[in-house]
C-alpha positions as CSV (number, residue, x, y, z in Angstrom):
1,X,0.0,0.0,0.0
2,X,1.4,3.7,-1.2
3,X,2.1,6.2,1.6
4,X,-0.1,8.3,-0.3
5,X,-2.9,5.3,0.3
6,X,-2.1,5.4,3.6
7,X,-2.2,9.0,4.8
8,X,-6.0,9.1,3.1
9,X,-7.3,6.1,5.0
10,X,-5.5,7.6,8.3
11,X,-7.3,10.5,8.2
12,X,-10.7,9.2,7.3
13,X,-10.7,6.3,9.8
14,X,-9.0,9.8,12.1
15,X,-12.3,11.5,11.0
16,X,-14.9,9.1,11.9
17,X,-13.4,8.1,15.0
18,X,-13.7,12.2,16.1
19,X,-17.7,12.1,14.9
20,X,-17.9,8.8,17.1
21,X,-16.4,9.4,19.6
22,X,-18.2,12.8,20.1
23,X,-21.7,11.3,19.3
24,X,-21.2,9.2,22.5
25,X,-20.6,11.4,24.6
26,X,-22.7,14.6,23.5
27,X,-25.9,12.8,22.5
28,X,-27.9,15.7,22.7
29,X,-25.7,17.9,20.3
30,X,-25.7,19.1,17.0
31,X,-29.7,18.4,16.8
32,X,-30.9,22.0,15.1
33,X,-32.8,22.6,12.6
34,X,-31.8,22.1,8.7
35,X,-32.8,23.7,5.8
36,X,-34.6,21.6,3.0
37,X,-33.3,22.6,-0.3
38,X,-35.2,25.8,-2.0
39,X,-34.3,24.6,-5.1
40,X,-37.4,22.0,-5.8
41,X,-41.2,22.3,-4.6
42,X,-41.3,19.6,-2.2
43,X,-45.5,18.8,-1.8
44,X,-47.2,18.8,1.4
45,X,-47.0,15.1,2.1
46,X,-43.5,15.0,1.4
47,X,-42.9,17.7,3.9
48,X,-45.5,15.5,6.4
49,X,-43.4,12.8,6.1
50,X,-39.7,14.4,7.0
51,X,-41.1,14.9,10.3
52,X,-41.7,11.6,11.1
53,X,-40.3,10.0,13.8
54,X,-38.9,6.3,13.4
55,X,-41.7,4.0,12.2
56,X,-39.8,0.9,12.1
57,X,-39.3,-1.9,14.3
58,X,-37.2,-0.9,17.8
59,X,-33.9,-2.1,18.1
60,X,-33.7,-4.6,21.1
61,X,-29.7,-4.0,21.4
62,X,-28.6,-0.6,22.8
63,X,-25.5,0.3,21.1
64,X,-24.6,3.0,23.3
65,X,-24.8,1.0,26.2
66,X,-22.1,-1.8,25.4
67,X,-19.0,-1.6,28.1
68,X,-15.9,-0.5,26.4
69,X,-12.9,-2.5,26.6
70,X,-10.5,0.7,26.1
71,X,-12.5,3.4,27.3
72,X,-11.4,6.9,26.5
73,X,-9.0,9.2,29.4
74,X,-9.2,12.3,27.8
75,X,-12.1,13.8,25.8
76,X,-11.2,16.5,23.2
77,X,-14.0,18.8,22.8
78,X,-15.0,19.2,19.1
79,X,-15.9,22.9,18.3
80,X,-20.2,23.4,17.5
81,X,-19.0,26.5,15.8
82,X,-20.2,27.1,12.0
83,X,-18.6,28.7,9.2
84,X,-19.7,30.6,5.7
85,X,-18.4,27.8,3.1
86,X,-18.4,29.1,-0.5
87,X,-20.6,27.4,-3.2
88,X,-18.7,24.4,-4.4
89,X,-20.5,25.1,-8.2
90,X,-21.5,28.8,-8.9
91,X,-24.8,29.6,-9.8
92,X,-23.3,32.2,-12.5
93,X,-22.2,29.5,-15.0
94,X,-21.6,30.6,-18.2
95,X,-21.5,27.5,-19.8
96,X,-25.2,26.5,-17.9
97,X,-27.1,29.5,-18.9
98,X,-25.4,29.6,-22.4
99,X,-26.3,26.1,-23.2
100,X,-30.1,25.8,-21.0
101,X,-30.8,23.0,-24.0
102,X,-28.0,21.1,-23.8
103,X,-27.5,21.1,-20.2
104,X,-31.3,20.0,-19.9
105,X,-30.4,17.4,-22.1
106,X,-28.0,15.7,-20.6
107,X,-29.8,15.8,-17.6
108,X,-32.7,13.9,-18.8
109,X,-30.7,11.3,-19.8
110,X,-28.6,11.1,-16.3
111,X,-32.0,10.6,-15.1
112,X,-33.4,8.7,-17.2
113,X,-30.3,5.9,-16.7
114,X,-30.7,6.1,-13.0
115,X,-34.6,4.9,-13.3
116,X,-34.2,2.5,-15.8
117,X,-31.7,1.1,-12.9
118,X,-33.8,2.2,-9.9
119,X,-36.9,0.0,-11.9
120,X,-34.8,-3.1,-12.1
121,X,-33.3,-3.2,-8.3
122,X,-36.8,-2.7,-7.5
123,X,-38.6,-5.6,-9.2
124,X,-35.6,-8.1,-9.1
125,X,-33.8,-7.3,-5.7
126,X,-35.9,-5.2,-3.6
127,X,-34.1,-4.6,-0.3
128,X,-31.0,-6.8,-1.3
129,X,-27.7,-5.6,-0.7
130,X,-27.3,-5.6,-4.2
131,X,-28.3,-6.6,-7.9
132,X,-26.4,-8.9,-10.6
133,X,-26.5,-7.0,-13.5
134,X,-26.0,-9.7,-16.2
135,X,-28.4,-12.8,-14.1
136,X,-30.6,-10.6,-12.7
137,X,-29.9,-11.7,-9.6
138,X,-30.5,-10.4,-5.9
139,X,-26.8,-9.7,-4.1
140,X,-26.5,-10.0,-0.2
141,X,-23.5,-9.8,1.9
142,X,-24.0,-8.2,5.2
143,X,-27.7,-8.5,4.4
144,X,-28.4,-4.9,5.5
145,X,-29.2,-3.2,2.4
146,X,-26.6,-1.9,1.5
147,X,-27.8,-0.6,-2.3
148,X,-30.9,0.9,-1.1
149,X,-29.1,2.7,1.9
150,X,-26.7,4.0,-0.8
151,X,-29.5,5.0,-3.0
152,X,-31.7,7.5,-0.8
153,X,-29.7,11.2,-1.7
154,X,-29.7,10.0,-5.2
155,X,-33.8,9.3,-5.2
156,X,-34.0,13.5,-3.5
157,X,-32.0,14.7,-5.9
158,X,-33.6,13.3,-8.7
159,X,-36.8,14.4,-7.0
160,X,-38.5,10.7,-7.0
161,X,-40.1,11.7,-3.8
162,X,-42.4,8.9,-4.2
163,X,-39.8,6.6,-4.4
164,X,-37.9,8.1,-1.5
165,X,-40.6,7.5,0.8
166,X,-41.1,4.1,-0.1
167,X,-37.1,3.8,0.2
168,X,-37.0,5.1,3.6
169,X,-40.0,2.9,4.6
170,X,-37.8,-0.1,4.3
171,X,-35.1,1.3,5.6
172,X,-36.7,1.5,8.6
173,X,-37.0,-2.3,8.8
174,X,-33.4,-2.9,8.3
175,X,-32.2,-4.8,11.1
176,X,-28.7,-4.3,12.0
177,X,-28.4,-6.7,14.6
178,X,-28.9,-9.5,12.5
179,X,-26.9,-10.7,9.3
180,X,-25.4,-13.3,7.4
181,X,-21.7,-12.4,7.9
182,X,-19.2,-12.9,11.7
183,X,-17.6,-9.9,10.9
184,X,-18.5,-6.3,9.4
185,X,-16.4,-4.2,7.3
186,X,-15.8,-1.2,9.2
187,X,-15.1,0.6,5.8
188,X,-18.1,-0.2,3.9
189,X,-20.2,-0.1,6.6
190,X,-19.4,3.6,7.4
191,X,-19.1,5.0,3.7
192,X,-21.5,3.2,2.1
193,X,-24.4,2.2,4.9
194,X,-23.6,5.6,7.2
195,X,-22.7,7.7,4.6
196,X,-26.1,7.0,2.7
197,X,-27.8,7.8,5.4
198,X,-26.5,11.2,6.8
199,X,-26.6,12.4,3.1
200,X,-30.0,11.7,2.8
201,X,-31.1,12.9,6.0
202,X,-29.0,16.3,5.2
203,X,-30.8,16.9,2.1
204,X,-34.7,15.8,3.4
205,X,-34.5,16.2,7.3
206,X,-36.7,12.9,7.9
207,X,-36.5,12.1,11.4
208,X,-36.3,8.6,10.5
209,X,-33.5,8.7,9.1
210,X,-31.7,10.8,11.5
211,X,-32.8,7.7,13.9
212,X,-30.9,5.1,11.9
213,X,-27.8,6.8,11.6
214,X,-27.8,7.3,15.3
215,X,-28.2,3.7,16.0
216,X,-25.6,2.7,12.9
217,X,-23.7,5.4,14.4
218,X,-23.1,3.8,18.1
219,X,-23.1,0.2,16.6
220,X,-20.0,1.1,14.5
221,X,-18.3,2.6,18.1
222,X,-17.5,-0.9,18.8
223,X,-15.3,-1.3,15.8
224,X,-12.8,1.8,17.3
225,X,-12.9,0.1,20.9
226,X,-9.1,-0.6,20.6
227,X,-6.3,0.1,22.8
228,X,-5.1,2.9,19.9
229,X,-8.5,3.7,19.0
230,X,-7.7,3.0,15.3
231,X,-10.4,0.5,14.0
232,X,-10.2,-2.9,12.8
233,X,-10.9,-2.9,9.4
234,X,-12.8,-6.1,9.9
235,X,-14.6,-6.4,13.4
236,X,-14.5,-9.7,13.9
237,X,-16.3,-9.3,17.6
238,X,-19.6,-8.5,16.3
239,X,-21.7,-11.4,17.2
240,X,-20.1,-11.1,20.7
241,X,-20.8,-6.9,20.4
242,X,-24.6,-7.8,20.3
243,X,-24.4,-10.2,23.1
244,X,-23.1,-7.3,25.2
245,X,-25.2,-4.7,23.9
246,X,-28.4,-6.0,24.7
């Protein structure tokens, strides 16, 4: 592995471990109110439904409950002040407002790809982990998921509200105590499974969400329980996590 390799995966494993880490101790934090995009006209039943609460089954293991092995001396406060970020695209494109036809264009066709994709995960692998695209076939690994989870800011951005809310649904019933696998990959699991979720919580507020990545969020604590507090890549404690944890 480059040193270049290296440094990157330092710093995001260094990264998660601080969001973590501060989660756990300062539950209550960070819970203010965020703006949905102005961009799109969200109806009224979409704008019900982001101020749901969980729906789903409960969880019967507490996460943030399980006895650390290492636990933590010293606490470093992480700073709840914001900052004005610039735009990361400006809204005085040249190119976009020179080229309205083109640009709508292309975008049609973005979307239509992503449907004509979002159609077949939905009638051949609903809720799997994953679809083979040449047999058709469901995928599952971890068995949590893992396409749909990945697929939620996607579905807002495309405004497919109706398929968002259908998405979320069954993410509610994702069960991450149970799955196929002895270990979990800490990477995946974070980017991927995490990842999906804060995105899409970020960009439609659903409380639901918000609720998953909370419970993902202490879940995954276990894997930086070391004596360095780097994680295992691999947790290969996780049955013994639950047992714990309940």
């Amino acid at each position: 592995m480059g040193r270049a390799r290296r440094q990157a995966l330092g710093a995001f494993f260094a990264v998660i471990l601080l969001l973590l880490t501060y989660r756990r101790y300062h539950p209550n934090d960070g819970q203010g109110h965020i703006t949905k995009p102005t961009a799109v006209a969200i109806s009224t039943q979409q704008q019900e439904s982001n101020q749901k609460s969980i729906a789903g089954p409960q969880s019967q293991v507490l996460w943030s409950h399980m006895p650390l092995r290492y636990p933590v001396v010293e606490i470093q406060q992480v700073t709840t002040e914001s900052r004005n970020l610039p735009k990361v695209q400006s809204i005085h494109s040249e190119t976009f407002h020179s080229q309205p036809s083109t640009q709508q264009a292309r975008r049609l066709v973005i979307k239509e790809t992503f449907e004509r994709s979002w159609r077949s995960y939905q009638s051949l692998a609903w809720a799997a982990d994953g679809l083979a695209p040449v047999s058709g076939t469901p995928i599952n690994g971890g068995g949590w998921s893992f396409k749909l989870l990945e697929t939620l800011d996607t579905l807002w951005i495309m405004e497919m509200y109706e398929d968002f809310e259908l998405a979320v649904a069954a993410v509610t019933q994702v069960n991450f105590e149970l799955t196929p696998s002895s270990e979990i990959n800490t990477h995946d699991t974070s980017i991927r499974l995490l990842g999906g979720l804060l995105a899409a919580y970020d960009l439609s507020n659903d409380g639901r969400l918000l609720a998953k990545c909370v419970e993902l969020g202490d879940m995954l604590y276990a894997a930086f329980d070391t004596p360095n507090r780097m994680p295992t890549i691999r947790d290969p404690k996780f049955e013994l996590a639950v047992e714990c944890a309940v």
